[in-house]
C-alpha positions in Angstrom: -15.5 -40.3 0.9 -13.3 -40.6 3.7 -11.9 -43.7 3.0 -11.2 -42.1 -0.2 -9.6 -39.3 1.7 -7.7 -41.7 3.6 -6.4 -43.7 0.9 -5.3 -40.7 -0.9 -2.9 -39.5 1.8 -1.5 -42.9 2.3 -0.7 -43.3 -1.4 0.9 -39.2 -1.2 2.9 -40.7 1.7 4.1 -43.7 0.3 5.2 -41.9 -3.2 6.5 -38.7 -0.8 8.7 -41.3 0.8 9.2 -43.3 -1.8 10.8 -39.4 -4.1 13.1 -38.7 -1.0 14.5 -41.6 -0.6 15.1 -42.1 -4.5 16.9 -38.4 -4.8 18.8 -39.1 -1.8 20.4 -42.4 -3.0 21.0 -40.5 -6.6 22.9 -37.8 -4.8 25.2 -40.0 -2.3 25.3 -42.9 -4.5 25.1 -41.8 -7.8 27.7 -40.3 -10.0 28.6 -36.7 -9.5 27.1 -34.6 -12.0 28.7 -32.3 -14.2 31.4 -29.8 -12.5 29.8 -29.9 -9.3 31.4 -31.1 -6.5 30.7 -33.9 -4.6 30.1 -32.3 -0.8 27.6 -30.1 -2.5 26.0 -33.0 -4.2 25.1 -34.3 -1.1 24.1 -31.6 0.7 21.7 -30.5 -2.1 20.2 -34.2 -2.0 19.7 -34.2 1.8 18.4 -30.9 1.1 16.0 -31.7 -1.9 14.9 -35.4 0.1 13.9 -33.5 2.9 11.4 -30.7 1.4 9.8 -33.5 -0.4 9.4 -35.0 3.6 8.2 -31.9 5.1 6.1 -31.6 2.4 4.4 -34.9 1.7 4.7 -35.6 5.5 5.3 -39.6 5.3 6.7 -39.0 8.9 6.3 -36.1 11.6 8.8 -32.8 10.7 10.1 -33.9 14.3 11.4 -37.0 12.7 12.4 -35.6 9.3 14.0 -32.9 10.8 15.8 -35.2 13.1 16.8 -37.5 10.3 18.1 -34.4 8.0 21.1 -33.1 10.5 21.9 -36.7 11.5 22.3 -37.3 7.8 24.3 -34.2 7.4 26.8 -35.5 10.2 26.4 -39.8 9.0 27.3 -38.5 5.2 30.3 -36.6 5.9 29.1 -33.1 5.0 30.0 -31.8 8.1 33.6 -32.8 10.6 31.3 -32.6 13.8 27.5 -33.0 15.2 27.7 -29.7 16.8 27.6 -28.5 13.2 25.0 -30.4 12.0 22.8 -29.0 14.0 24.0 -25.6 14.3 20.2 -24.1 13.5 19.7 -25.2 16.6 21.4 -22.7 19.0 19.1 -19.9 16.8 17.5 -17.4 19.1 14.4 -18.0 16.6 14.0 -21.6 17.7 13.5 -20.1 21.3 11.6 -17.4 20.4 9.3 -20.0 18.6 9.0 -21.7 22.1 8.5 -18.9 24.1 5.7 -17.0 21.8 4.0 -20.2 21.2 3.5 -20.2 25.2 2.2 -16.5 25.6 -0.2 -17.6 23.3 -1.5 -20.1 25.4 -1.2 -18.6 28.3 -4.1 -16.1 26.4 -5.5 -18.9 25.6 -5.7 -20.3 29.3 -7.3 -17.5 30.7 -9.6 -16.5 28.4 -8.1 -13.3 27.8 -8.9 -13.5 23.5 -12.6 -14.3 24.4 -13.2 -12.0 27.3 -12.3 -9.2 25.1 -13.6 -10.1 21.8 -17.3 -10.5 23.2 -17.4 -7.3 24.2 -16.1 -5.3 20.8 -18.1 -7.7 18.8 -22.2 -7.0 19.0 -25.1 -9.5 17.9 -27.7 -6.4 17.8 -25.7 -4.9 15.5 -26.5 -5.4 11.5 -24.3 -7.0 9.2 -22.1 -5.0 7.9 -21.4 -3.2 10.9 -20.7 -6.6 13.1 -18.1 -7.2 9.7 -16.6 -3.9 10.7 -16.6 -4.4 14.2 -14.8 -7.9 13.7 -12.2 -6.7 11.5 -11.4 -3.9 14.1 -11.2 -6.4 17.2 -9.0 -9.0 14.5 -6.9 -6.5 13.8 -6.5 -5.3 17.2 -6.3 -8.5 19.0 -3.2 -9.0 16.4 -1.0 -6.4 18.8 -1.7 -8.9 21.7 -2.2 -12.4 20.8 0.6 -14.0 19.1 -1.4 -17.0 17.2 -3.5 -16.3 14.3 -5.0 -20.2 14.7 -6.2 -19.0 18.4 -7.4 -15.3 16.9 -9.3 -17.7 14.4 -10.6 -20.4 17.0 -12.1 -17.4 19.4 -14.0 -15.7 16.9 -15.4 -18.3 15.0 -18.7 -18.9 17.8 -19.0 -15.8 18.0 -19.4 -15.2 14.2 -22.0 -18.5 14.6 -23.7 -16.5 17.5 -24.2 -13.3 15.7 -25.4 -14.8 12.4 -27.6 -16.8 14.4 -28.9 -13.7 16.2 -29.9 -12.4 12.6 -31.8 -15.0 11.7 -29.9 -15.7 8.3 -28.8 -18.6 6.8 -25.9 -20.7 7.6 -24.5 -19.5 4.1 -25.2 -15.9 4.3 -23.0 -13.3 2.8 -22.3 -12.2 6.4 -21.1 -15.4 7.6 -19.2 -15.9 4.2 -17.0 -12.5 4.6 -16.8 -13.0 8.2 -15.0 -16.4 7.8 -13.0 -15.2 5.3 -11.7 -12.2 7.8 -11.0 -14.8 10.0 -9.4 -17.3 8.1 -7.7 -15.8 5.1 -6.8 -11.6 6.8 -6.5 -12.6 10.3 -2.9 -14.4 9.8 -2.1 -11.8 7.4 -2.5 -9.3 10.4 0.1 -11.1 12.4 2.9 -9.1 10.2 2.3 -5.6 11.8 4.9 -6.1 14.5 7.6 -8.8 14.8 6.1 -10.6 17.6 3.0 -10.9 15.8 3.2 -14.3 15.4 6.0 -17.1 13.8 6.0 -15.6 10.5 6.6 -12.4 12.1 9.3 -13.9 14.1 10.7 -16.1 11.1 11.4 -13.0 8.8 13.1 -10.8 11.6 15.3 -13.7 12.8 16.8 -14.3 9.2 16.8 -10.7 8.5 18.7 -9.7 11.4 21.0 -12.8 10.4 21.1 -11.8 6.8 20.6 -8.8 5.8 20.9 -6.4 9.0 19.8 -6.5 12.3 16.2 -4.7 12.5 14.7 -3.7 15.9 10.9 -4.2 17.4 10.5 0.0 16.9 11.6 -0.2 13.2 9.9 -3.7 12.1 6.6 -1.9 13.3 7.5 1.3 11.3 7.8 -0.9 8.2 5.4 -3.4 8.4 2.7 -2.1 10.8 1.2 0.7 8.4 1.4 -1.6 5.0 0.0 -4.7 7.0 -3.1 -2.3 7.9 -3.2 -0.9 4.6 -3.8 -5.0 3.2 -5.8 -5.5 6.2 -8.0 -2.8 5.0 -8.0 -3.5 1.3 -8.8 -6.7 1.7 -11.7 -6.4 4.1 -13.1 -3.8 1.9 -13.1 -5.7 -1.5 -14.1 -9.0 0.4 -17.6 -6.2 1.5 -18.0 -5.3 -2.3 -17.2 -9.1 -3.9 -20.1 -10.3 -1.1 -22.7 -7.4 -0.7 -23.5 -7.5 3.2 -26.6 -5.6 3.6 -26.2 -2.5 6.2 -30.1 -3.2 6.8 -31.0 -4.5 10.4 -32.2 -7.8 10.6 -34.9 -9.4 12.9 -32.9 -10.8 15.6 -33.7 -13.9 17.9 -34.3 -13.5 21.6 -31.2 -15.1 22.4 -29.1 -13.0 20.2 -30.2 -10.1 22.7 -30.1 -11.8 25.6 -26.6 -12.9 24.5 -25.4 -9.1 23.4 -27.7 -7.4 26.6 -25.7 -9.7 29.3 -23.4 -7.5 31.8 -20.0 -8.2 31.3 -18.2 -9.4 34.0 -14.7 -7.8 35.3 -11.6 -9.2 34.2 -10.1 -11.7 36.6 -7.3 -11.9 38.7 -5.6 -14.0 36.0 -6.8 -12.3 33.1 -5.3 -8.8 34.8 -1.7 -10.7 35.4 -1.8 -11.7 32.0 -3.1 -8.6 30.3 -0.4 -6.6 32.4 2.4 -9.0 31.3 1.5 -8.4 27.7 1.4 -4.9 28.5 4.7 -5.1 30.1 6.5 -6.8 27.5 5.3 -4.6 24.8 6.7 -1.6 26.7 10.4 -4.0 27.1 10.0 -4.5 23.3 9.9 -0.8 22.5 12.1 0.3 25.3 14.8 -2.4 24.4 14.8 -1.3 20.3 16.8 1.8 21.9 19.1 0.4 25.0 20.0 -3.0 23.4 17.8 -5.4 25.2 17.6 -8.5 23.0 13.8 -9.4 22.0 14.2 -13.1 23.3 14.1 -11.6 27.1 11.0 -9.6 27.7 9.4 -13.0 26.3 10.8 -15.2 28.1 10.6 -13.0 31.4 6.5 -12.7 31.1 6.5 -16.7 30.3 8.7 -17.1 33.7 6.1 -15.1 35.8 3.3 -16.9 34.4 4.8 -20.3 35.2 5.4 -19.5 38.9 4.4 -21.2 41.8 1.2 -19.9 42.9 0.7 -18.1 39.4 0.4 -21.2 37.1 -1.4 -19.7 34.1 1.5 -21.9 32.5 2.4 -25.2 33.4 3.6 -28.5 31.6 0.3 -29.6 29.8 0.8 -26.5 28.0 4.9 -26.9 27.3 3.5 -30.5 26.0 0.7 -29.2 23.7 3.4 -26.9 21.8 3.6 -27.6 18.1 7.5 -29.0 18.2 7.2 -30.4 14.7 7.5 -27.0 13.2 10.3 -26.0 15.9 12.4 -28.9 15.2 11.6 -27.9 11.3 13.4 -24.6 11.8 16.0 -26.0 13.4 17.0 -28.2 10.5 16.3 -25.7 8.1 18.5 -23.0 9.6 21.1 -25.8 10.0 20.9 -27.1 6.7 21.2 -23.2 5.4 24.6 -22.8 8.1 26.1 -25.8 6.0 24.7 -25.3 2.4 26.4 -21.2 3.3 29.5 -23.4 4.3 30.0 -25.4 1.3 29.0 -22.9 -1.5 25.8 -24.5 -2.9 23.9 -21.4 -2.9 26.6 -21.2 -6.0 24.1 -23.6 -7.8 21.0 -21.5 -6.6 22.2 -18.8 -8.2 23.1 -20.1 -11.5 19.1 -22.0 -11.7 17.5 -18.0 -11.2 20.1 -17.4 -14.3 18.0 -19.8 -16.3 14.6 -19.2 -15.2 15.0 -14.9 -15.5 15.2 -13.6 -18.8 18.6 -12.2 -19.4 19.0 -8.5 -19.4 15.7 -8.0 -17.9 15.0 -5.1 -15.8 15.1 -5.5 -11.9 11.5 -5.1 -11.4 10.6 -8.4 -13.9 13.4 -10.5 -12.0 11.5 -9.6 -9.1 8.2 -10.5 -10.1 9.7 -13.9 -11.8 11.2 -15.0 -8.7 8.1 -14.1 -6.2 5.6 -15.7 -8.8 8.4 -19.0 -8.6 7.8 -18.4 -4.8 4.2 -18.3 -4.8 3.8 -21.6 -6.3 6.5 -23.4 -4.2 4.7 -21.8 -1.1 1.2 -23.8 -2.9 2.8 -27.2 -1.6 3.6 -26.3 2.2 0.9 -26.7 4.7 3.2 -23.8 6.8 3.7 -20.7 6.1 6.3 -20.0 8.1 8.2 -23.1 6.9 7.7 -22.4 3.4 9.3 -18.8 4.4 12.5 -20.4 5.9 13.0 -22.7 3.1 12.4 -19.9 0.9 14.0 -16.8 1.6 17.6 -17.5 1.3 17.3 -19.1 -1.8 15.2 -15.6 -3.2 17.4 -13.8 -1.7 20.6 -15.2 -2.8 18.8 -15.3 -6.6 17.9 -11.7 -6.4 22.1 -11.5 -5.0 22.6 -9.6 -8.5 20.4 -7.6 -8.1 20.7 -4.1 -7.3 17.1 -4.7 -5.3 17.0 -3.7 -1.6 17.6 -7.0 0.3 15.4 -5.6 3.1 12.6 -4.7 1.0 13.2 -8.5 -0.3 12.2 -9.8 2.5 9.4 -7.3 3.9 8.0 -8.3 0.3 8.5 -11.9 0.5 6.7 -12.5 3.5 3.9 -10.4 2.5 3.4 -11.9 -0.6 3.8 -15.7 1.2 1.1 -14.9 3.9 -1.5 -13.6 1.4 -0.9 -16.7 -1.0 -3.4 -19.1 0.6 -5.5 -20.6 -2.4 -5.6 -24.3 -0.8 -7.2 -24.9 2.7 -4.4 -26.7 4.0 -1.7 -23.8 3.1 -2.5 -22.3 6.6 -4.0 -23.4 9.5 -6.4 -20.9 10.3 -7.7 -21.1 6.9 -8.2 -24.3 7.3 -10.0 -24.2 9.9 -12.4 -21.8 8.9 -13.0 -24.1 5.8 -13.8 -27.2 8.1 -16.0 -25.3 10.1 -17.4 -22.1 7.8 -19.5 -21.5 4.6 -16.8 -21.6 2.5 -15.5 -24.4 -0.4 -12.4 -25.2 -1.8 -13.9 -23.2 -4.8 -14.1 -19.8 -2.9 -11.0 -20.6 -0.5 -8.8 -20.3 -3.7 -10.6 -17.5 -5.7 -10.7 -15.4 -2.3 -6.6 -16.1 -1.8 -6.5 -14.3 -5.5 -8.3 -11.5 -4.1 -5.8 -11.6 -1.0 -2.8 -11.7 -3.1 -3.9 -9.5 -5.5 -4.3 -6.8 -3.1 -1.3 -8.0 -1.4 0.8 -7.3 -4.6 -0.4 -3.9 -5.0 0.6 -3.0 -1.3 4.1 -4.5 -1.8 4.4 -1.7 -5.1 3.4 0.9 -2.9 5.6 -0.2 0.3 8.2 -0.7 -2.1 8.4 2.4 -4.2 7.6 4.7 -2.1 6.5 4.1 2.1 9.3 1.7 2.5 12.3 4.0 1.0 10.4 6.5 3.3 10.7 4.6 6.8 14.5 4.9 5.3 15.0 8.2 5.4 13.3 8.2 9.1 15.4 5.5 10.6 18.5 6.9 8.9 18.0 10.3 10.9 
């Protein structure tokens, strides 16, 4: 089986590679189709040849990324290298740095753990421990800027308690829990716009598309209709697996483990709890005086890594994902030149052929999420699949008379929830490769999520959303 396995990413590699370097030479060596011109040939083919290399992932994103803006600059598209890689300079690469380091510096300390065992109960029964988690998920969202380190914290103590209850290793308990963990605990990440790189990814294009959004307003918009899908989603999850309320006979070290006096919070875990604290209070304070989000983050990342602090250091700088950074940074690049040579002309003109003519704003819309949806099926990164994404919905829905803002609050609600393979997000798939659950109830339960997802966007749409509008315009 896992040669099998093996073999099978090797042969998606080699025909990956083998589809991006075939559209490629079409585009720069090929004849120029039709009326378009030739610039915006190319820059569609780098374009097209590197999705199919983040995608397929013959190579690292580090090295596709770096391959795409040197191709941009080699093939002509673009007079200088400064251009090329224009995506670069983006405060959202930085912020991608700097959030990716508070996380660890959680992480480091223990912070996640320390609280999480003490909101989350082995005496209690089932349902109430489901309820308990959920709270402490949802919670622990506001603080912890990683979904993947949310998911990696509570996944023992999910073991521990289902232990504690004698029950089965395939228990209904286990089975909801993991999919609050896996499948809801990204999607709480949207409540505020440091909740985590999809967070981060929307409000950095939106401020650079559509109009710049402070901390304060992002959490008026997103916070109550990300708790309202939370909450949904928890709730139908409870009915679709029937966790009794009954308590369970519980195993001596299940009470031993729940009975134990918690000890205080360390010197560490204080520094790092008040830094939070501290930039939270710089987030709100700086949606009013003008201080840029990038600075209270990279402030609290500066006091960590001081001398005699070193909840930070260069192990952890290391250990940051830079595949996915350097993958923004081509993408944002590659969207600066596309923008620059009028390809999104061509983008526009495909959503003419795939929308029904004459119909009604709210069925373009749906065609062009649902088109969304099953492009976001082949990334393994949310975020990513946002980034590619959302200029090309938003320059289809251009026509529109659809609020751009509520185009993207939508889009990236709709995008988180759409998890129906294991390896469309990483918490997800690590609650597959260590949880209850199969492929099999990985996708039906990422129906369920977007589903209720969809039904939230109607509501934020129609009516909450057009209210936060009449509050932020006062």
């Amino acid at each position: 089986m896992a040669r099998a396995t093996v073999a099978d990413a090797r042969l998606s590699h080699v025909v990956g590679l083998g589809v991006a370097v075939a559209i490629l030479g079409f585009g720069v060596l090929g004849p120029t189709l039709g009326t378009v011109d030739r610039t915006v040939q190319v820059v569609l083919a780098v374009f097209a040849s590197t999705l199919v290399l983040w995608i397929a992932k013959p190579v690292p994103y580090t090295v596709s990324s770096l391959l795409c803006v040197v191709l941009l600059y080699a093939l002509g598209v673009t007079d200088t290298f400064a251009a090329a890689v224009s995506g670069f300079a983006s405060t959202l690469v930085f912020f991608f740095v700097v959030l990716l380091l508070v996380g660890r510096s959680v992480a480091n300390v223990d912070l996640d753990d320390w609280v999480a065992s003490r909101l989350i109960s082995a005496s209690d029964t089932p349902r109430r421990s489901v309820r308990r988690l959920s709270v402490m998920v949802l919670l622990l969202a506001f603080v912890l800027p990683s979904g993947l380190a949310r998911g990696v914290t509570f996944m023992p103590i999910i073991d521990r308690i289902n232990a504690s209850f004698g029950a089965a290793g395939d228990s209904q308990f286990r089975r909801l829990a993991y999919y609050v963990i896996g499948h809801l605990n990204p999607v709480a990440s949207l409540a505020l716009m440091t909740g985590g790189s999809m967070a981060i990814a929307t409000a950095e294009l939106v401020n650079a598309s559509v109009r710049p959004l402070t901390w304060v307003e992002w959490a008026l918009y997103m916070a109550p209709t990300t708790v309202l899908l939370f909450v949904c989603c928890t709730v139908a999850g409870a009915l679709h697996y029937e966790v009794p309320d009954e308590g369970l006979a519980a195993t001596s070290e299940g009470h031993a483990g729940s009975e134990a006096a918690p000890e205080p919070l360390g010197r560490d875990q204080k520094l790092v709890f008040a830094g939070l604290g501290g930039a939270i209070v710089m987030w709100i304070v700086g949606s009013f005086v003008g201080i840029p989000t990038l600075v209270p983050a990279v402030l609290v990342v500066t006091l960590f890594a001081l001398p005699g602090v070193g909840i930070i250091d260069s192990t952890d700088v290391r250990a940051i994902n830079w595949g996915i950074i350097f993958l923004v940074g081509a993408m944002l690049s590659l969207l600066d030149v596309m923008r620059g040579v009028g390809a999104f002309d061509l983008v526009v003109e495909a959503f003419g052929v795939v929308v029904p003519v004459g119909a009604p704003d709210a069925v373009v819309v749906a065609v062009v999420f649902a088109v969304a949806v099953l492009v976001r099926g082949t990334f393994s990164s949310v975020s990513a699949s946002f980034v590619v994404l959302f200029p090309v919905v938003l320059e289809g829905l251009a026509a529109t008379d659809v609020t751009p803002l509520y185009v993207s609050f939508g889009l990236t609600t709709i995008l988180m929830a759409a998890t129906f393979l294991p390896f469309n997000n990483p918490a997800v798939l690590v609650a597959y490769e260590r949880g209850p659950l199969d492929a099999a109830d990985v996708f039906r339960l990422g129906l369920l999520t977007l589903s209720c997802a969809v039904l939230v966007v109607v509501l934020g749409w129609t009516v909450y959303w057009p209210f936060v509008d009449g509050v932020v315009a006062l």
